[in-house]
LONU-618479 format. One record per atom (N, C-alpha, C, O): residue in one letter; x, y, z. Coordinates in steps of 0.02 Angstrom, whole numbers, plus 50000, padded with zeros to 5 digits. Each point is the difference from the previous one (the first is absolute). Layout:
! LONU-618479
aXYZ ...
//
This chain:
! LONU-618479
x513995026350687 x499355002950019 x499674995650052 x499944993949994 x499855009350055 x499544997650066 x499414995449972 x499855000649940 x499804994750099 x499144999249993 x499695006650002 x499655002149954 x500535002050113 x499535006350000 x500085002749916 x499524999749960 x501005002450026 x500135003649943 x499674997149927 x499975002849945 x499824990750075 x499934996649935 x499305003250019 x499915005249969 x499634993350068 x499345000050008 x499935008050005 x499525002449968 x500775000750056 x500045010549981 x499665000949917 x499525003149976 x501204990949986 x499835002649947 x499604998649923 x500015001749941 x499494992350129 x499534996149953 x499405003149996 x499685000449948 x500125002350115 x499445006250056 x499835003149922 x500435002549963 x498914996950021 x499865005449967 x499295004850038 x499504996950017 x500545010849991 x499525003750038 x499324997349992 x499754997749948 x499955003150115 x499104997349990 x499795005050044 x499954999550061 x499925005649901 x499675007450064 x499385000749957 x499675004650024 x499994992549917 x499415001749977 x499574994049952 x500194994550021 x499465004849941 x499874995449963 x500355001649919 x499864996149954 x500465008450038 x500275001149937 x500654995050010 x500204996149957 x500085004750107 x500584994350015 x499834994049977 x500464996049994 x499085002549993 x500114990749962 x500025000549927 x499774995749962 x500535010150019 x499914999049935 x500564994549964 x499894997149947 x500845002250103 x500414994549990 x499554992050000 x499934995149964 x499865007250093 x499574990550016 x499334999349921 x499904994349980 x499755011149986 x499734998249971 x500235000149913 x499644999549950 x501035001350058 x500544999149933 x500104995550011 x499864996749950 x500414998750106 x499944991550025 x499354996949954 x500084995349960 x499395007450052 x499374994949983 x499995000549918 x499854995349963 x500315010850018 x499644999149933 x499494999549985 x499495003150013 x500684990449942 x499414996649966 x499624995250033 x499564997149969 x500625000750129 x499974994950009 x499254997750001 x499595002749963 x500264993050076 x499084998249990 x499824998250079 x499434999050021 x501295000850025 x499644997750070 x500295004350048 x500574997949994 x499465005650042 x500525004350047 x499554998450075 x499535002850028 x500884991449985 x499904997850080 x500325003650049 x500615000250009 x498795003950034 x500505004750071 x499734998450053 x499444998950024 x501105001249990 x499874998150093 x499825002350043 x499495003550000 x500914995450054 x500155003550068 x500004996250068 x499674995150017 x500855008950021 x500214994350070 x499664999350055 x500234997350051 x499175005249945 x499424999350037 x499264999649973 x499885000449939 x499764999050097 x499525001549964 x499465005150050 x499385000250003 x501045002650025 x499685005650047 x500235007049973 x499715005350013 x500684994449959 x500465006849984 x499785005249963 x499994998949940 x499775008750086 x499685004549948 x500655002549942 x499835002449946 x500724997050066 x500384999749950 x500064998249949 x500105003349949 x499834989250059 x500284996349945 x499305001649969 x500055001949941 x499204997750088 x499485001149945 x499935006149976 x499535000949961 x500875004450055 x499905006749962 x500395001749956 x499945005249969 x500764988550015 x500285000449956 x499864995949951 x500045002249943 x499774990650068 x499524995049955 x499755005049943 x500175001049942 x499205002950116 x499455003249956 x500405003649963 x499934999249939 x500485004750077 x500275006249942 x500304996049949 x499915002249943 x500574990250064 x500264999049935 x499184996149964 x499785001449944 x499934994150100 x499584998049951 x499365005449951 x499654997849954 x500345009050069 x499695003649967 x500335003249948 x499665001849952 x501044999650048 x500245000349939 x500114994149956 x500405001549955 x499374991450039 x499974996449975 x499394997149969 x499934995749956 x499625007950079 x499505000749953 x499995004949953 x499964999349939 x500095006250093 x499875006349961 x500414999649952 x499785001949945 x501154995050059 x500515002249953 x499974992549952 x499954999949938 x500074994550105 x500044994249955 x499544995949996 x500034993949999 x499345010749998 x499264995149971 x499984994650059 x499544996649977 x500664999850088 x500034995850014 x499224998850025 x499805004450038 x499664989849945 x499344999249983 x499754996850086 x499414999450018 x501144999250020 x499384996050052 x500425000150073 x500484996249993 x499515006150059 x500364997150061 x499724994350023 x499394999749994 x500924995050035 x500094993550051 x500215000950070 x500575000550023 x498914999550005 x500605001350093 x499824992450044 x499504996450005 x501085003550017 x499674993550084 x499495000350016 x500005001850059 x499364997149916 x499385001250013 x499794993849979 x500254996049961 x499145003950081 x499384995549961 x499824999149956 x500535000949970 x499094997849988 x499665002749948 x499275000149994 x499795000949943 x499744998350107 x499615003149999 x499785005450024 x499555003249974 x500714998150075 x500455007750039 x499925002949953 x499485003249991 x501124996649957 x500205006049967 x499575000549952 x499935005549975 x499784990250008 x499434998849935 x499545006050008 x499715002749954 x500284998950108 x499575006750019 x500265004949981 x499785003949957 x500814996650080 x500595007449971 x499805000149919 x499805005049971 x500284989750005 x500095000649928 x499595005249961 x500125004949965 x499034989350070 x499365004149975 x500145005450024 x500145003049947 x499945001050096 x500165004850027 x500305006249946 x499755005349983 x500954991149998 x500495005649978 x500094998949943 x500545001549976 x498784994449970 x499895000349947 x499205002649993 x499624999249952 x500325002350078 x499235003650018 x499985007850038 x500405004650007 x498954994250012 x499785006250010 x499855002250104 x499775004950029 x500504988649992 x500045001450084 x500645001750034 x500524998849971 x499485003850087 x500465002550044 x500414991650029 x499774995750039 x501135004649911 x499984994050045 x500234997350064 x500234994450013 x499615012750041 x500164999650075 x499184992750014 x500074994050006 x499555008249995 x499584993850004 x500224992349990 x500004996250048 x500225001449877 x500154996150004 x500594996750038 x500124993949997 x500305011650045 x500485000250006 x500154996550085 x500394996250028 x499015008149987 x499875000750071 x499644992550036 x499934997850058 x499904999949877 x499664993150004 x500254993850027 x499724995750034 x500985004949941 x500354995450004 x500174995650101 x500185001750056 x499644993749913 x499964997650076 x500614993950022 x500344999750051 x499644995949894 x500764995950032 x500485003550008 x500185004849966 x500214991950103 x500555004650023 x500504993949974 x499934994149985 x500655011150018 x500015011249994 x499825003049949 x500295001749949 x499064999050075 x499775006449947 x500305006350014 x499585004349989 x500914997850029 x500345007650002 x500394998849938 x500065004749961 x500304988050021 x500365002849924 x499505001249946 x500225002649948 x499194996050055 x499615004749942 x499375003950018 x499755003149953 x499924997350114 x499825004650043 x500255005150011 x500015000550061 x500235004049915 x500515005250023 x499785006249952 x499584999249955 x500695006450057 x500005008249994 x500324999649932 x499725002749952 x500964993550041 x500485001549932 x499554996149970 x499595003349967 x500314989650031 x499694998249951 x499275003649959 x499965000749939 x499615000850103 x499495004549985 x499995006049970 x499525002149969 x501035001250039 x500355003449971 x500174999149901 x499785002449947 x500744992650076 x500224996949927 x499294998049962 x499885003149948 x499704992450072 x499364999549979 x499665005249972 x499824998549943 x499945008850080 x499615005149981 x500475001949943 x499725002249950 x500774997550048 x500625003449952 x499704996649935 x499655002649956 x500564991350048 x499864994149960 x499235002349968 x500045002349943 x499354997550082 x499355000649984 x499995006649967 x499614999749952 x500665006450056 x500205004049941 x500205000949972 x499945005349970 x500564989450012 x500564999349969 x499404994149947 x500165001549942 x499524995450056 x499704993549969 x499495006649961 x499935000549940 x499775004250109 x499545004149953 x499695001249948 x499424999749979 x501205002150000 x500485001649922 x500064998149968 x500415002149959 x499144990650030 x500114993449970 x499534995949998 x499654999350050 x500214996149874 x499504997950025 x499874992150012 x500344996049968 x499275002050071 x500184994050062 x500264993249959 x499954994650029 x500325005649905 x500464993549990 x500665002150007 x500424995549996 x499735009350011 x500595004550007 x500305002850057 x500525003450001 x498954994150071 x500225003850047 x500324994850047 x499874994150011 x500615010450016 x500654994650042 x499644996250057 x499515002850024 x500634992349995 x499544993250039 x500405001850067 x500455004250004 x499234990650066 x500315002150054 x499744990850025 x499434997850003 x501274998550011 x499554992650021 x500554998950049 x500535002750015 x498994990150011 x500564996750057 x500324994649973 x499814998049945 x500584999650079 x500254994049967 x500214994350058 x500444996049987 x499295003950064 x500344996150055 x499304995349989 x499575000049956 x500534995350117 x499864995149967 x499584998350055 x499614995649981 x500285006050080 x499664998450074 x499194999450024 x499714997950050 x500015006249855 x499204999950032 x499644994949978 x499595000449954 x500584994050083 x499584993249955 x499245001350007 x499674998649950 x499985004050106 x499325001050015 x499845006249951 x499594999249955 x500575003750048 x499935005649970 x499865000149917 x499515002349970 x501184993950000 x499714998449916 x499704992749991 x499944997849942 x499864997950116 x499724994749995 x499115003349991 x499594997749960 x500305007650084 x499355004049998 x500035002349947 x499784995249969 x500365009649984 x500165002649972 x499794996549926 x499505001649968 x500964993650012 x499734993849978 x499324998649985 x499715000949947 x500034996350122 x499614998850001 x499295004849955 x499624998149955 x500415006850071 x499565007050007 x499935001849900 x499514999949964 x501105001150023 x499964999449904 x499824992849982 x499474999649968 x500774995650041 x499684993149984 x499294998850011 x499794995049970 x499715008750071 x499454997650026 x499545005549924 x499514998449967 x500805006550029 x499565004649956 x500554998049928 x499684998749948 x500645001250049 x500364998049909 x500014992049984 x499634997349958 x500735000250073 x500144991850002 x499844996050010 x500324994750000 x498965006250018 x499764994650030 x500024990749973 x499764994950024 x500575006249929 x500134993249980 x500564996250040 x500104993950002 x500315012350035 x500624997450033 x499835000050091 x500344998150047 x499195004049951 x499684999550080 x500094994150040 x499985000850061 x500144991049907 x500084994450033 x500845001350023 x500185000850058 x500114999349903 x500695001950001 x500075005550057 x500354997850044 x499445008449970 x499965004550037 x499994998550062 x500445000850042 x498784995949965 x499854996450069 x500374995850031 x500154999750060 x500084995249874 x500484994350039 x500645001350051 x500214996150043 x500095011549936 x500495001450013 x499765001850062 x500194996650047 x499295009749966 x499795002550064 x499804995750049 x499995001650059 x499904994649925 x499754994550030 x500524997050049 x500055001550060 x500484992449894 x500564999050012 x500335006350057 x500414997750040 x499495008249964 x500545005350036 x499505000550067 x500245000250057 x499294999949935 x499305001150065 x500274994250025 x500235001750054 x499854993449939 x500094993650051 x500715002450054 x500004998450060 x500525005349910 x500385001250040 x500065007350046 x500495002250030 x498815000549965 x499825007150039 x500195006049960 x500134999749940 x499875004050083 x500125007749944 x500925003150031 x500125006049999 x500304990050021 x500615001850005 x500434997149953 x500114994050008 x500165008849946 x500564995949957 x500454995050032 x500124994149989 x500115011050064 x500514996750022 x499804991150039 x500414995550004 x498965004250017 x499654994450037 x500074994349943 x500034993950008 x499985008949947 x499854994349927 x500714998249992 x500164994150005 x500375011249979 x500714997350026 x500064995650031 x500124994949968 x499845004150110 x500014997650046 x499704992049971 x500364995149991 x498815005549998 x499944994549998 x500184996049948 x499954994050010 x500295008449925 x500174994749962 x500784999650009 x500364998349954 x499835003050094 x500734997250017 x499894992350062 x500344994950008 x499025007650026 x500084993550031 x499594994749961 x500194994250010 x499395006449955 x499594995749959 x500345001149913 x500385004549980 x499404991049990 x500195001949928 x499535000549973 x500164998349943 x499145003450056 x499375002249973 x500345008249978 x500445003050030 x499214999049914 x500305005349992 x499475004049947 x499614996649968 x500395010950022 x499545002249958 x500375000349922 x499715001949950 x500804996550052 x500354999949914 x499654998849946 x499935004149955 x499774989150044 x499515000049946 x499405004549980 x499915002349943 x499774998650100 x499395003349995 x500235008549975 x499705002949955 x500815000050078 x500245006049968 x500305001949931 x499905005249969 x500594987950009 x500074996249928 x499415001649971 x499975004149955 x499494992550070 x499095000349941 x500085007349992 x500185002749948 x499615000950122 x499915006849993 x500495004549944 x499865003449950 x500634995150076 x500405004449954 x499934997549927 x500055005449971 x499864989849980 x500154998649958 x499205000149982 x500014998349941 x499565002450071 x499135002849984 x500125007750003 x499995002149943 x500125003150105 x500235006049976 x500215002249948 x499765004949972 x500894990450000 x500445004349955 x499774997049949 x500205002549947 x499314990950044 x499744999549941 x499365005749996 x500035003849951 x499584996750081 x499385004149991 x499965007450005 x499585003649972 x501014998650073 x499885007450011 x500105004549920 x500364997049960 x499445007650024 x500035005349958 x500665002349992 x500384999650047 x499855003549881 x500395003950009 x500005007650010 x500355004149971 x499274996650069 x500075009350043 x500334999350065 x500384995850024 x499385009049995 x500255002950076 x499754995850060 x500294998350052 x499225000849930 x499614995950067 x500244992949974 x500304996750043 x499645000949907 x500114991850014 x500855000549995 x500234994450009 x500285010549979 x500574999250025 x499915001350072 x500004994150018 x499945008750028 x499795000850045 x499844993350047 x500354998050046 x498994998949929 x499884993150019 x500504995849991 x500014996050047 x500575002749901 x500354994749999 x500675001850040 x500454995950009 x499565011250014 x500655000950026 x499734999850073 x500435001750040 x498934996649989 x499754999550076 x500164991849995 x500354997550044 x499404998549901 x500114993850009 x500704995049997 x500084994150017 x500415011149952 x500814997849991 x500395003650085 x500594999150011 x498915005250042 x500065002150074 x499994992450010 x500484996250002 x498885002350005 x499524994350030 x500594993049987 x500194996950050 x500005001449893 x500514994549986 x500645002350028 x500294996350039 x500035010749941 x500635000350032 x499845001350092 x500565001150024 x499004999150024 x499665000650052 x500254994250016 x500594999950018 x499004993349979 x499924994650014 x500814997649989 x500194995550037 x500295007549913 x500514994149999 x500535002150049 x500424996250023 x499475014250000 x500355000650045 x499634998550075 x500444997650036 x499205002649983 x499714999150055 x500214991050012 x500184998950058 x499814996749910 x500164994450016 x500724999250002 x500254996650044 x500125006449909 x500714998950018 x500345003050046 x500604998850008 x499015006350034 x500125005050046 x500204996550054 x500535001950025 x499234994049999 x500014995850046 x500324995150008 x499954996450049 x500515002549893 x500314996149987 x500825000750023 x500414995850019 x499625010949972 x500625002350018 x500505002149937 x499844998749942 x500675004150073 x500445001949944 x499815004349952 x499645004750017 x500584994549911 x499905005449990 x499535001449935 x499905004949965 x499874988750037 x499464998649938 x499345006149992 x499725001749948 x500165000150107 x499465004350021 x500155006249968 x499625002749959 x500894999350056 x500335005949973 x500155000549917 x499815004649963 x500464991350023 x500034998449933 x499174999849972 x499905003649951 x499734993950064 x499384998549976 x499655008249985 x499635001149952 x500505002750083 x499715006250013 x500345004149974 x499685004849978 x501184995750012 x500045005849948 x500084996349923 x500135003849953 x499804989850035 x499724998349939 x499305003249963 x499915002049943 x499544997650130 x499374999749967 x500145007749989 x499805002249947 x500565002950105 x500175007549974 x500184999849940 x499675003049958 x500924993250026 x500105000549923 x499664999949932 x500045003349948 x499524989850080 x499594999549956 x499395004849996 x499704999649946 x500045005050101 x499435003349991 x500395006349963 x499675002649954 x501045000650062 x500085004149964 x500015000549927 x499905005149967 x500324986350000 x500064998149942 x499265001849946 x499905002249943 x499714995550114 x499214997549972 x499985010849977 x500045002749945 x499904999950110 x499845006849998 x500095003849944 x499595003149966 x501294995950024 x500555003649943 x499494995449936 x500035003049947 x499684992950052 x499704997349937 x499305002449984 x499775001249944 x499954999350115 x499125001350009 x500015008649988 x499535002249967 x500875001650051 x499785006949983 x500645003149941 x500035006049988 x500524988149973 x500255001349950 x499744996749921 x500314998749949 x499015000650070 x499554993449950 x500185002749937 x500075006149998 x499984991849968 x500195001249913 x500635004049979 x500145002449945 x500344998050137 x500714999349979 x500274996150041 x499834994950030 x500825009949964 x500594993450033 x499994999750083 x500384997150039 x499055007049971 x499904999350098 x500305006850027 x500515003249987 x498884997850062 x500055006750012 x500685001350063 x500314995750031 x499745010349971 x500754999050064 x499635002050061 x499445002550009 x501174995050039 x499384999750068 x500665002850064 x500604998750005 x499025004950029 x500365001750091 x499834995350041 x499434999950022 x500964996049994 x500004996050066 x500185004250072 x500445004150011 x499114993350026 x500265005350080 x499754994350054 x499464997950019 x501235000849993 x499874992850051 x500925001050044 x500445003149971 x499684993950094 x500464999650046 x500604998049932 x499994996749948 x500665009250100 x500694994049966 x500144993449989 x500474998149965 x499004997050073 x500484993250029 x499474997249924 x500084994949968 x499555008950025 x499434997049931 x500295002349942 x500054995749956 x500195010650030 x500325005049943 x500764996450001 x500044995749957 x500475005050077 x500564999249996 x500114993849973 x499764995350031 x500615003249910 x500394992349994 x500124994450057 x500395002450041 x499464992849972 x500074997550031 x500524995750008 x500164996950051 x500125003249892 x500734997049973 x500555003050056 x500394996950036 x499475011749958 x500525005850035 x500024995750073 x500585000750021 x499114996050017 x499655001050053 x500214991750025 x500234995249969 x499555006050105 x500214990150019 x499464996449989 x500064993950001 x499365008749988 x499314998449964 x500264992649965 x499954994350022 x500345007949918 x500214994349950 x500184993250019 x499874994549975 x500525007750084 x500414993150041 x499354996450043 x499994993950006 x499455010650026 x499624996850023 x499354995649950 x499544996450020 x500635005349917 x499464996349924 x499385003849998 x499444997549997 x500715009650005 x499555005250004 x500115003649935 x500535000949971 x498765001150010 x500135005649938 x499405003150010 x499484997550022 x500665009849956 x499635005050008 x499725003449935 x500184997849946 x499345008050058 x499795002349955 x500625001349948 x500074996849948 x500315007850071 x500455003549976 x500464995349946 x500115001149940 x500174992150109 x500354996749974 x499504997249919 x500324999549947 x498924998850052 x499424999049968 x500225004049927 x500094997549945 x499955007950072 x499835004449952 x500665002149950 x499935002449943 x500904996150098 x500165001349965 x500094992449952 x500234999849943 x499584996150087 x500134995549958 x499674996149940 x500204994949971 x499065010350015 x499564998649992 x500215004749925 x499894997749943 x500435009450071 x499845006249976 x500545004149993 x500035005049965 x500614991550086 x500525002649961 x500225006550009 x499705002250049 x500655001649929 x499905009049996 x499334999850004 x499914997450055 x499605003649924 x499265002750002 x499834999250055 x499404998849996 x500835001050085 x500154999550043 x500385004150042 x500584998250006 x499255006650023 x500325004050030 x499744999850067 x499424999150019 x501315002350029 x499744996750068 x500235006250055 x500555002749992 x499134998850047 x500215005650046 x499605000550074 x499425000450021 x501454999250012 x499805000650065 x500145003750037 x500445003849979 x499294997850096 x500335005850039 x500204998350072 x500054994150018 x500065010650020 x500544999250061 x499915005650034 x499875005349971 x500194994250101 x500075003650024 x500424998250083 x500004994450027 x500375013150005 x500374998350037 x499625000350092 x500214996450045 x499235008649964 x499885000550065 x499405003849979 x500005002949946 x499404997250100 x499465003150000 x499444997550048 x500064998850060 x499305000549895 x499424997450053 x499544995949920 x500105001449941 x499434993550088 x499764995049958 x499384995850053 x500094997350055 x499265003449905 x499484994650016 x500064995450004 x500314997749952 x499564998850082 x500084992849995 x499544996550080 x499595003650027 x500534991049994 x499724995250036 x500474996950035 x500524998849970 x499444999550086 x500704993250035 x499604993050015 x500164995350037 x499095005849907 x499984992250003 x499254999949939 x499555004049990 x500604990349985 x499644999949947 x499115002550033 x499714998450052 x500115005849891 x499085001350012 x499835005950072 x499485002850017 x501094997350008 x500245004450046 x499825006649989 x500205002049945 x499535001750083 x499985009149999 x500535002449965 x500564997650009 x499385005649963 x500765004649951 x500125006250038 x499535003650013 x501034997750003 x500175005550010 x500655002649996 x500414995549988 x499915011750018 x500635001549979 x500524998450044 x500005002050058 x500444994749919 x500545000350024 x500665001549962 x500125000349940 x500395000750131 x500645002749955 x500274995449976 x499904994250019 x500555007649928 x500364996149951 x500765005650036 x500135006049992 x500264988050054 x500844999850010 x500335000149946 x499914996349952 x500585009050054 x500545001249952 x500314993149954 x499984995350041 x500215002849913 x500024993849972 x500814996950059 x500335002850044 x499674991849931 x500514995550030 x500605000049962 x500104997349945 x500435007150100 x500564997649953 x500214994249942 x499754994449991 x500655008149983 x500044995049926 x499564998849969 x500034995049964 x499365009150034 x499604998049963 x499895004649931 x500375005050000 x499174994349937 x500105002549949 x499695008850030 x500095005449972 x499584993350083 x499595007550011 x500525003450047 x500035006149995 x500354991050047 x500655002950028 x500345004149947 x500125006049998 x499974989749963 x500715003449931 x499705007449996 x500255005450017 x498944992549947 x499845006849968 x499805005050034 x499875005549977 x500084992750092 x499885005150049 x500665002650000 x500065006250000 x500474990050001 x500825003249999 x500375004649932 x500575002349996 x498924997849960 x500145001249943 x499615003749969 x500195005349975 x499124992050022 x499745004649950 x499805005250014 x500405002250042 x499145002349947 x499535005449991 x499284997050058 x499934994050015 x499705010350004 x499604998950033 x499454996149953 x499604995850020 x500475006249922 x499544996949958 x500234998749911 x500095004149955 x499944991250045 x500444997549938 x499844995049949 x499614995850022 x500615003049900 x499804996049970 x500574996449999 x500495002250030 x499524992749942 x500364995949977 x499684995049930 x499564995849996 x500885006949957 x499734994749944 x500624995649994 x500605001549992 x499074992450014 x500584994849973 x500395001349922 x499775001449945 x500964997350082 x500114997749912 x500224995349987 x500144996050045 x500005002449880 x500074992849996 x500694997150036 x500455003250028 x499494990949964 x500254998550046 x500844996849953 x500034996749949 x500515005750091 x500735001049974 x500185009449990 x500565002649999 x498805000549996 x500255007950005 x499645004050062 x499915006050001 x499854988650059 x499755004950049 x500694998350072 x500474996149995 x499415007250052 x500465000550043 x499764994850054 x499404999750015 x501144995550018 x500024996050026 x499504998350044 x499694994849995 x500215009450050 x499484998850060 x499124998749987 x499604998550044 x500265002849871 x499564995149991 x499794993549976 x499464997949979 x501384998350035 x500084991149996 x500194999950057 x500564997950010 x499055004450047 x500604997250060 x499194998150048 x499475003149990 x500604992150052 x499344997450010 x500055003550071 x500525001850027 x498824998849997 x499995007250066 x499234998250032 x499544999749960 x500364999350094 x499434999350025 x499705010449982 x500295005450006 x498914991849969 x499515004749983 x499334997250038 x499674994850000 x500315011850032 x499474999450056 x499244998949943 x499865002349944 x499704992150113 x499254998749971 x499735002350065 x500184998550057 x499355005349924 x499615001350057 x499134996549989 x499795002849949 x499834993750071 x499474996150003 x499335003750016 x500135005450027 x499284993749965 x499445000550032 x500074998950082 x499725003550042 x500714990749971 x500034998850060 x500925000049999 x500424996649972 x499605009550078 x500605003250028 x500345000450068 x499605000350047 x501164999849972 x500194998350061 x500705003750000 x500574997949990 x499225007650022 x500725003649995 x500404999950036 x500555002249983 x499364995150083 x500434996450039 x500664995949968 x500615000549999 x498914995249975 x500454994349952 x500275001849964 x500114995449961 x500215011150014 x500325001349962 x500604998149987 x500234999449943 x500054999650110 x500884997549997 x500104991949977 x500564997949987 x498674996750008 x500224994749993 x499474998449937 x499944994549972 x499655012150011 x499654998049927 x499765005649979 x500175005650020 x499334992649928 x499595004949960 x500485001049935 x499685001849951 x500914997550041 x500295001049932 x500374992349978 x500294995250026 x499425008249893 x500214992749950 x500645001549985 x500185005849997 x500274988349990 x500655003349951 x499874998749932 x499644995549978 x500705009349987 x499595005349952 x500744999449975 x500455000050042 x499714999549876 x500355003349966 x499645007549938 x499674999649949 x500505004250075 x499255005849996 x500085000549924 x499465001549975 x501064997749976 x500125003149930 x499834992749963 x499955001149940 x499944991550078 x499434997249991 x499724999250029 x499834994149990 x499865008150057 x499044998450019 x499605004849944 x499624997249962 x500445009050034 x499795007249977 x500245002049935 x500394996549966 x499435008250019 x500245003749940 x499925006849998 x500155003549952 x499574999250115 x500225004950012 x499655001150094 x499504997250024 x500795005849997 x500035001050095 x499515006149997 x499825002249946 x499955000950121 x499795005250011 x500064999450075 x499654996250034 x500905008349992 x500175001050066 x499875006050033 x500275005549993 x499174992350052 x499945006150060 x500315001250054 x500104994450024 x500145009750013 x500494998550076 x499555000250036 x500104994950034 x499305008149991 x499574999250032 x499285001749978 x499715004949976 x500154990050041 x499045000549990 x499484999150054 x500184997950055 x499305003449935 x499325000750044 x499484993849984 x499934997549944 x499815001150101 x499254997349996 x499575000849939 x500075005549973 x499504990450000 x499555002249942 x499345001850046 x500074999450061 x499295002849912 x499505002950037 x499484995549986 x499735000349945 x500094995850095 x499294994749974 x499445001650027 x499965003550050 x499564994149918 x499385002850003 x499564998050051 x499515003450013 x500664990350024 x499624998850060 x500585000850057 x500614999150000 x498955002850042 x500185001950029 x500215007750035 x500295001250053 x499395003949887 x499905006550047 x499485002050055 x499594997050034 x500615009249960 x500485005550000 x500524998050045 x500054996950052 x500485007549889 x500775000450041 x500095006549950 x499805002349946 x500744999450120 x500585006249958 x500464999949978 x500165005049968 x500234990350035 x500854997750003 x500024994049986 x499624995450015 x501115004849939 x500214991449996 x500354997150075 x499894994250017 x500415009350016 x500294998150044 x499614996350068 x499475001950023 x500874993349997 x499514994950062 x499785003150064 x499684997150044 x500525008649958 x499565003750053 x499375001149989 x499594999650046 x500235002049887 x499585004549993 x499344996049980 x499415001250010 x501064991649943 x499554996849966 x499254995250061 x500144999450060 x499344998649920 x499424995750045 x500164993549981 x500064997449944 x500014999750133 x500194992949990 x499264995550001 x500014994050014 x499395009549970 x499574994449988 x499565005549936 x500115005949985 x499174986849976 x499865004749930 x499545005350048 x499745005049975 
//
């Protein structure tokens, strides 16, 4: 039997959302189902996200989504889509770029779904919507502040000291990077006070979880922003740890008086995928994915997707204008070549275990990453990781071609395609 033939007859149909009913016999019972996707421009991959993660609420109780977000960002969505407002507002708010991966049409979408979907229920019961990244040091350092000044005021020295300490180095993270690489003065301690006055004083509700998960930003902030600059790959590591850990905190905070509630992660492949599968490992990198299963085991379910040629948002330089561009047919030998040679225009793949699945998912294959900041030019000498795909995943979702996602700044437009789209907001 061929590769093509092996991969023919792994293809299971994806023409509707009843098609995952294989991928959600995979999950079971599980408690985490991390999904991806190879861009983060792609209206694809988020219109299939949304369809499996809404049958995972609806079918397997799952209590809270986590995306690459902020978290005070989403802290809005939350109120939002556990409440009683429209959450295109909070949505539309969003201002660090790229705000198109949660600025956007699908997501707003998935959101209103969600807020009638919470309805029906009453608000200790209704499914959560947070960020879990790690970038807004100003943001939950304010934040902080703002509940500490009206609840805590016993922890206000602690508060200040920290703001304080961060004002000396201007309101850019990255400047504070910078300078405590050439100096060794550093804000560590003072964020230490902070954080450890929070988590003694805050409440156990919503708002003082809330407060202590702006102030575990603020500490995991400071340790990536300084090692950022440092080089390698500590930075990275630092950040899908603190991912890990905010999903941990979550699965506990809205599963209170059991064994922890189950949660949708919706964050990039290179964060979802094992990092083991990947040359990640060799560089002393670990990722969410790799986090969770090791954390959790089966209760861990990991899923990513692919695609072979289309069009995708993105930037050709960081903070840069977004706009569409095409996504070139994949690069020979690669894992999106095969399945363009093989599969179905649109296909599942569930892993099986491993000694009864067919060869070509132990065989290691560059799998395209596509970035915020994109260069499709460069295609022939990057953009894809090598990937052994039947461990990175636990189950695939392959498109042959996809489109642009639709973001919210930046209209009116008619079309995904780069003719049509406005190259300024």
């Amino acid at each position: 039997m061929t590769v093509l033939d092996e991969v023919r007859r792994s293809a299971l149909p994806l023409t509707g959302p009843g098609d995952l009913d294989p991928l959600l016999e995979r999950v079971g019972e599980a408690r985490f189902v991390l999904i991806g996707e190879a861009s983060h421009g792609t209206h694809d991959f988020y219109a299939w996200r949304v369809e499996l993660t809404r049958r995972l609420i609806a079918e397997k109780g799952f209590g809270f989504v986590g995306v690459e977000g902020d978290w005070p960002d989403c802290e809005r969505v939350h109120r939002a889509v556990t409440g009683d407002a429209d959450p295109f507002e909070a949505l539309y708010a969003f201002r660090r770029w790229p705000t198109f991966m949660w600025a956007n049409h699908e997501v707003v979408e998935f959101c209103r779904w969600l807020r009638r979907w919470n309805s029906g229920f009453p608000p200790d019961e209704r499914c959560g919507f947070h960020g879990l990244d790690v970038y807004s040091l100003w943001e939950s350092l304010r934040a902080v502040r703002r509940y500490a000044a009206g609840q805590l005021p016993d922890e206000m020295d602690s508060v200040m000291g920290a703001l304080y300490c961060f004002e000396a180095y201007g309101h850019d993270p990255q400047q504070y990077g910078l300078a405590t690489r050439l100096i060794p003065e550093t804000c560590e301690d003072e964020v230490v006070n902070l954080l450890k006055s929070v988590i003694h004083a805050a409440p156990e509700d919503e708002q003082g979880f809330s407060v202590r998960q702006n102030a575990e930003v603020v500490a995991g902030a400071e340790r990536y922003y300084r090692t950022m600059m440092r080089g390698g790959p500590e930075s990275w590591n630092v950040r899908d740890i603190h991912m890990a850990d905010t999903m941990d905190r979550l699965a506990e905070f809205h599963g209170a008086g059991s064994s922890g509630a189950k949660g949708v992660v919706w964050a990039h492949n290179t964060h979802v995928g094992d990092a083991r599968a990947t040359d990640m490992a060799a560089a002393g990198m670990t990722n969410l994915g790799q986090l969770a299963r090791e954390r959790h085991g089966r209760d861990a379910v990991l899923v990513g997707f692919g695609t072979h040629r289309g069009s995708v948002v993105a930037a050709d330089r960081w903070g840069a204008q977004h706009h569409v561009m095409r996504v070139p047919p994949a690069r020979p030998a690669s894992l999106e070549a095969l399945l363009h040679d093989a599969a179905a225009p649109e296909a599942l793949f569930v892993v099986p275990p491993e000694g009864a699945r067919a060869a070509f998912y132990d065989e290691p294959m560059g799998h395209r990453a596509i970035g915020v900041v994109y260069h499709p030019e460069r295609e022939r000498w990057g953009n894809y990781v090598p990937t052994v795909v039947g461990r990175r995943y636990d189950a695939f979702i392959w498109l042959d071609e996809t489109k642009a996602l639709h973001p919210l700044h930046g209209e009116p437009w008619g079309d995904t395609e780069p003719e049509t789209y406005p190259t300024a907001m």
